[in-house]
N, C-alpha and C positions, 0 to 999 in steps of 0.2 A: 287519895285517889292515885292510881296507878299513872305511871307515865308513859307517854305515848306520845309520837310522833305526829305532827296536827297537817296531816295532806286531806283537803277536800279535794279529789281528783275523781272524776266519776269515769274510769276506764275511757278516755280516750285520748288519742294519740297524739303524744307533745304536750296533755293540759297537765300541768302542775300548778298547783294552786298555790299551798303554802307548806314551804318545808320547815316551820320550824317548831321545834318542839316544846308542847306546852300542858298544861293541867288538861284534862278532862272538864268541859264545862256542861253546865247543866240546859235541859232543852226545855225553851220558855212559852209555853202558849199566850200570844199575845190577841188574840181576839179568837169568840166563836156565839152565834148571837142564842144557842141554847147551851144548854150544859146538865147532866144528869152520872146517875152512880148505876153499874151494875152488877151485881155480884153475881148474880144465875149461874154463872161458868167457873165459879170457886176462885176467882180472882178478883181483886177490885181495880175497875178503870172508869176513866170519866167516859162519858159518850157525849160527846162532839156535834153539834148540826148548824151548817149553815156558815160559811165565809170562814172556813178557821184558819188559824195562821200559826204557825210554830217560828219560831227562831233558834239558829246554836251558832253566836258568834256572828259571823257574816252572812250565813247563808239563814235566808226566809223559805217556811213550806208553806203551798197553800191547798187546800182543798173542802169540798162541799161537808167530808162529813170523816170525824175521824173517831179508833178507839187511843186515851191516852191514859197509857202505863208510867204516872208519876214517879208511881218509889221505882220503878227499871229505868226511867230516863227515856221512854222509846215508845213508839206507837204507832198504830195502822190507822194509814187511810185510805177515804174513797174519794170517787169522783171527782172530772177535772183536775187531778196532783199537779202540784205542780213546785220544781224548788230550784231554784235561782242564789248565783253567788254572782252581786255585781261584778261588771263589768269581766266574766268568766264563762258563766255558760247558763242555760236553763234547760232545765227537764220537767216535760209533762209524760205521764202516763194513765193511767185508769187506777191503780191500785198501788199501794206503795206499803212497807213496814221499814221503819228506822228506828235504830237502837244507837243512844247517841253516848253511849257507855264506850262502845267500842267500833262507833261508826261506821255500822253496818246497815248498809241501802239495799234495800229490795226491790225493784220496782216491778209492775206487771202490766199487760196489755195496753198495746197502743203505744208504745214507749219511744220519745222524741228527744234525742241528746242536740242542744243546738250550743258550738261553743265560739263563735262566730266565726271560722276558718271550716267546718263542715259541720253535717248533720249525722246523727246515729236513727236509724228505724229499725226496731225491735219490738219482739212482746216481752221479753226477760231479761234484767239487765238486773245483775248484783256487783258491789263493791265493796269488800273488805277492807276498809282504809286502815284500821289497824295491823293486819298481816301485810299490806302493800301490795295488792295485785284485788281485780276486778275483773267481770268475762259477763259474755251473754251470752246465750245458749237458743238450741228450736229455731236458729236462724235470726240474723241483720245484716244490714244496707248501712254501709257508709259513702253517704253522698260530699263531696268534695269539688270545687270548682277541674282539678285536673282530672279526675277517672271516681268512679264508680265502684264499691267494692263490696260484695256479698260473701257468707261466708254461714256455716252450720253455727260456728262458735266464736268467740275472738276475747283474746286473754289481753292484759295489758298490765306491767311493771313497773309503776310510775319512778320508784326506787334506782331503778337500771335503765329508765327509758326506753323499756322494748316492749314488743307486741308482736301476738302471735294468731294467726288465723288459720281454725282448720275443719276440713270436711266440707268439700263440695267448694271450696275458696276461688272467686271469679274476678277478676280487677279491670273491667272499662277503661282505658282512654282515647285520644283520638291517635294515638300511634300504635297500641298493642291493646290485645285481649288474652288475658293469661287464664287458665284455668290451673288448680293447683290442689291436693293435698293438703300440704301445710304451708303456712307463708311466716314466714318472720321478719319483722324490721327495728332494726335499732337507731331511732330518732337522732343518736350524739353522733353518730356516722355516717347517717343516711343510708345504710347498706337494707336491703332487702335477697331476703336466703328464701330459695325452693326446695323444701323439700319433700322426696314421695313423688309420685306421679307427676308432672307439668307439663301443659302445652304452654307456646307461646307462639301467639296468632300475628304476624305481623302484616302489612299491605303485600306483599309479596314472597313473603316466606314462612314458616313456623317450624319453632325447637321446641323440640321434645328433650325433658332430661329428669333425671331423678333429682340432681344435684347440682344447684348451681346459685350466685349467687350478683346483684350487681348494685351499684352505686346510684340513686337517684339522681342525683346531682350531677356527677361527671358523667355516666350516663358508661364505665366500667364496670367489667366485671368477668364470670372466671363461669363454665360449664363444664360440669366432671364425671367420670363412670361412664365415658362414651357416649355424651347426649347426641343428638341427632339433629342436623339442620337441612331442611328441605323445603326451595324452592319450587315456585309454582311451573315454572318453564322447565321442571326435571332436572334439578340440581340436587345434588344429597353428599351430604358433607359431617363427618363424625370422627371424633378420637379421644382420646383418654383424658385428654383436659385442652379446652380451648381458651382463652384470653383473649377480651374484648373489649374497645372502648368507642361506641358508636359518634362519639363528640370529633375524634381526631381521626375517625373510619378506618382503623385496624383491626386486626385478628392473629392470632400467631396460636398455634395447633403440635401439640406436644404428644409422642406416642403413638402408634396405632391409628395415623392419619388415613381416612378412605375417604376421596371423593369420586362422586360419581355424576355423568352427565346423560341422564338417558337418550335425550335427543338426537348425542353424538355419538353415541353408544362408546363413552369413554369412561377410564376408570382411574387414577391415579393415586397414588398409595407412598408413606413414606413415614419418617416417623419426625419428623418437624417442617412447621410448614409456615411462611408470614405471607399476607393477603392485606389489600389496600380499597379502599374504596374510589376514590380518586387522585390515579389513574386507578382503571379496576385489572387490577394486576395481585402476582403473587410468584413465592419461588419455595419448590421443595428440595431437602436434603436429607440426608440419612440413610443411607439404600431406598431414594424415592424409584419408585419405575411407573409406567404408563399402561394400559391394555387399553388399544381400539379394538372390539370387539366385529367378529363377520361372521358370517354362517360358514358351515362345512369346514370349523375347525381351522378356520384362515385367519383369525385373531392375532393382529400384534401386538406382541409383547417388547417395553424399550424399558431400558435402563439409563441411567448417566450419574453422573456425583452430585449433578442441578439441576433440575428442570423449573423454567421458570416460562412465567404465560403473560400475556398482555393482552385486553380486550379494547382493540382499539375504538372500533363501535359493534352497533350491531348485527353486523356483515363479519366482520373482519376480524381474527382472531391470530394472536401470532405466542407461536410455541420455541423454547430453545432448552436444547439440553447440552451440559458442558461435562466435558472430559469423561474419558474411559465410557463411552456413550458405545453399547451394544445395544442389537435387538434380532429378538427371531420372529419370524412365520414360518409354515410348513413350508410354503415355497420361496421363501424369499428370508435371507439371513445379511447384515449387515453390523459393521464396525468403523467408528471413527471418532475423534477430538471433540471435534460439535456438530449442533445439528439445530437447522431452523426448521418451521414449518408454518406458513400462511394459510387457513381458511381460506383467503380471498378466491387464489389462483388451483391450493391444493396440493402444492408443490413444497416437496419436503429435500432441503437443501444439505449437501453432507462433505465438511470441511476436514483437513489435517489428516494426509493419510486414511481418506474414505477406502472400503474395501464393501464390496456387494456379492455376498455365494447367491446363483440362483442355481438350482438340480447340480450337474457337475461344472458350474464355469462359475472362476474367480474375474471379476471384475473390477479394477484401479484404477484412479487418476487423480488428478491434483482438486478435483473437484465435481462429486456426483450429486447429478438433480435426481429425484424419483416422481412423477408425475403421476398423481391417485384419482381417480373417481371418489365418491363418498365414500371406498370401501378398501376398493384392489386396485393396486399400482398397474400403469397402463403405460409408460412409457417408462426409461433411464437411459437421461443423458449424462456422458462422460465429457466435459469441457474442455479437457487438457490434458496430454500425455495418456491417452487413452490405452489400455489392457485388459484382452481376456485371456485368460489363462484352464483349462483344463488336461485333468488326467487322461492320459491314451489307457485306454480300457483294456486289463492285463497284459500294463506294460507301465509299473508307476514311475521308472525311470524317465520314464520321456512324454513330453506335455508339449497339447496342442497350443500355440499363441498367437496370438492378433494385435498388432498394436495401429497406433495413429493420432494423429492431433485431438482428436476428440471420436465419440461415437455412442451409436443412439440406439438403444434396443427394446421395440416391438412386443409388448407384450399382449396376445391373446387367452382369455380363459384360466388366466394364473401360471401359463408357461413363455417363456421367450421365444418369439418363433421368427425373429430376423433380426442381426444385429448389421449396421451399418458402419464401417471403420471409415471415416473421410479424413481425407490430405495423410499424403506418407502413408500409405499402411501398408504394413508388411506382416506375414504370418511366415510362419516354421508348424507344417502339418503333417502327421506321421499317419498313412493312408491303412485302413485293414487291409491285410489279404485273406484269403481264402484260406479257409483251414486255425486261422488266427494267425496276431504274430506280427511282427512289425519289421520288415529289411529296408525300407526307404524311408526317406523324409522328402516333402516336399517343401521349397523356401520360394516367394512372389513378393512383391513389390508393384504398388501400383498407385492412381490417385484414389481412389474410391473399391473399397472390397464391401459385401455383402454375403453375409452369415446366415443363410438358413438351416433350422433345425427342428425337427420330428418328429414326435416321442420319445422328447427330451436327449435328441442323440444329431449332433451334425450331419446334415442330409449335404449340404453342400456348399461351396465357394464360391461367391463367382465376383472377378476383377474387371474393372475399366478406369477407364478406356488404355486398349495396348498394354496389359500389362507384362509383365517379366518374369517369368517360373522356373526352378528349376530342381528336378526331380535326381535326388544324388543316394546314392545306397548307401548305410549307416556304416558299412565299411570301410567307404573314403571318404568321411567327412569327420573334420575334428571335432572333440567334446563340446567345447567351447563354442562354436557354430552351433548348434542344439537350439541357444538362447538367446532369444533377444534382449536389447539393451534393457534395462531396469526388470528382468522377469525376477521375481521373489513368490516361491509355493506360500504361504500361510496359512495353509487346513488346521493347522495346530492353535491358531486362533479364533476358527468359526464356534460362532454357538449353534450346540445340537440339539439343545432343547431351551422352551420357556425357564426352566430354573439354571438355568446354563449363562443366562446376559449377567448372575452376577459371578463369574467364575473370577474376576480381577478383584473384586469389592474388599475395600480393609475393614 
């Protein structure tokens, strides 16, 4: 008799019966309370009625009524099936054919895999223990104390200890509901692979992916081909391979990183990215940038070499971006070292040589607040060493300046239409004339000046209390007198456009 490999394993997941290899043995009928011959069908087999029992080895069959193929070793039965390997598993079904040549199990309708760790429901269940792999097909339910799992078809390796389920593939537990394509799991690893189509349904969020794959056990694992994660409060998050271990609440995002916040109508993009669950925080790099999105083309666009977030609670949100930190809007262009920004107050804080272009004025100081509504900045405060700086209109030689301890400028409808220079301030203003052209400057001193301005162009001065002015023609007054202390032009480093915040980037 041929040799073969002696696994009673009846396709499911982890049961290995017996791996060791041994003769071929013969299948014994040990009771059956009638018995008869029939050849009508050009075969001869006993026909069976009533309580029959078969044995091969350890495992017992039983059923009401069976046909048995002596000289093949194998036989069908009917009614009530039913075969049992101590202490291992038992299977009842309605119909069965077993060939114990090459220990081949058929089973049909009503089919009940019980191996005390779960249960199999199915109408077709075949096992090839001789080739090493089993499946059942037309659909089964694997019921299991942790999750639930249906499926069209489900293969099983007992050799390799893997299994594989596919077409229409559903898996229940009390944490996820995954719907899937194909599923595979390799029992000596614990790893289950998705592949094809997949949802995964969480309490609060669900991923979509073609490819992905994670660890039972540790509860790791890896999302690839830019699966998709999307939270129910409008959260959407995807890139090219994510890595993930929900046991130790990490995530780290490789490639083609896009999150998105529709709520806050935010975007943020880069191409690595690490995320924590507790604190619920995170930090991106790699040419990461930001878009808060507005209507009428007011969208900002921020760059920096880090931008990292912290959710304090859920009010409270705090943003930072570090070094070589640009950004543009139409009306509003900015550069600086770092940068914070708090949800609470809304106020976006801007360190290390901050610089602010709004229409034509440069704005500097050792320290600029921006104050936003949910959308459009509505105030900017200067805290220290305050500077505004613009060009005299056909005349780039000579620029209008305002300085002082600090100062705070008025934003209406996305234009600046009052700046405030308090304590010290002093301007050098070079007045139109008529016809164009520029032959004076005017120089003031005062405590307190105010900056108005009008379709985007200085409408007017005005100083208190007592101030000090004086109007001198550009012909007697030296070069050097022009500028106030610390004036520096840096149009050479505005960004002009959204693709412009990365003009520094290595």
């Amino acid at each position: 008799m041929k040799q073969i490999k002696y696994i009673l394993l009846l396709l499911m997941f982890g049961l290995l019966i017996d791996g060791h290899a041994q003769k071929t043995t013969n299948v014994i009928l040990e009771n059956s309370e009638t018995l008869s011959f029939d050849k009508a069908r050009g075969e001869s087999f006993q026909v069976l009625k009533g309580n029959v029992r078969f044995r091969q080895d350890r495992v017992t069959m039983f059923c009401d009524s069976a046909y048995f193929y002596d000289e093949k070793n194998s036989f069908d039965a009917f009614g009530h099936v039913r075969v049992v390997q101590p202490d291992s598993f038992t299977i009842t079904c309605n119909k069965m054919f077993y060939d114990g040549n090459v220990q081949l199990l058929r089973s049909r309708g009503n089919v009940v895999m019980d191996n005390n760790k779960f249960v199999l429901h199915t109408e077709n269940f075949d096992y090839y223990k001789g080739k090493g792999y089993g499946y059942y097909f037309n659909g089964g339910k694997i019921i299991d104390p942790q999750y639930v799992l249906t499926s069209e078809c489900g293969y099983y390796y007992p050799n390799e200890k893997k299994s594989s389920f596919k077409n229409k593939v559903k898996l229940v537990n009390p944490n996820v509901t995954i719907t899937s394509d194909t599923m595979l799991y390799n029992s000596k690893n614990d790893i289950v692979n998705l592949v094809g189509p997949s949802v995964l349904y969480y309490k609060d969020y669900t991923v979509n992916t073609k490819n992905g794959w994670a660890n039972t056990k540790t509860n790791a694992g890896a999302l690839y081909d830019y699966s998709v994660i999307t939270s129910k409060d409008g959260k959407y998050v995807t890139a090219d391979t994510i890595l993930f271990n929900k046991t130790e609440g990490w995530a780290k995002a490789y490639h083609g990183l896009d999150m998105q916040d529709s709520t806050r109508n935010i975007i943020i993009r880069g191409d690595y990215g690490v995320f924590t669950e507790n604190p619920r925080a995170g930090y991106v790099t790699k040419r990461p940038y930001m878009i808060k999105f507005a209507p009428k083309e007011d969208s900002l666009f921020l760059h920096a070499d880090t931008l990292r977030f912290l959710e304090v609670d859920s009010t409270e949100r705090l943003a930072r971006a570090y070094n070589n930190v640009r950004f543009y809007r139409k009306d509003l262009q900015g550069k600086c070292d770092s940068l914070t920004y708090n949800s609470k107050d809304s106020v976006m804080q801007m360190f290390s040589d901050p610089i602010i272009w709004s229409e034509e004025n440069q704005l500097t100081g050792d320290q600029i607040d921006v104050y936003l509504d949910s959308i459009n900045p509505k105030m900017i405060h200067i805290k220290k060493n305050a500077m505004i700086t613009s060009e005299c209109e056909g005349a780039p030689e000579y620029f209008n300046q305002m300085s002082s301890k600090e100062s705070k400028g008025y934003i209406i409808d996305n234009q600046i239409r009052k700046i405030d220079m308090i304590g010290n301030a002093l301007s050098v203003y070079f007045p139109d004339e008529d016809g164009g052209g520029h032959s004076m400057v005017n120089k003031a001193e005062g405590s307190l000046m105010s900056i108005y301005l009008k379709n985007k162009k200085l409408e007017k001065i005005v100083m208190k209390p007592q101030p000090k002015g004086v109007l001198y023609p550009l012909s007697l007054i030296e070069k050097e007198e022009l500028f106030l202390k610390g004036f520096k032009w840096q149009k050479d480093v505005r960004p002009v456009s959204k693709e412009d915040i990365f003009r520094h980037t290595k």
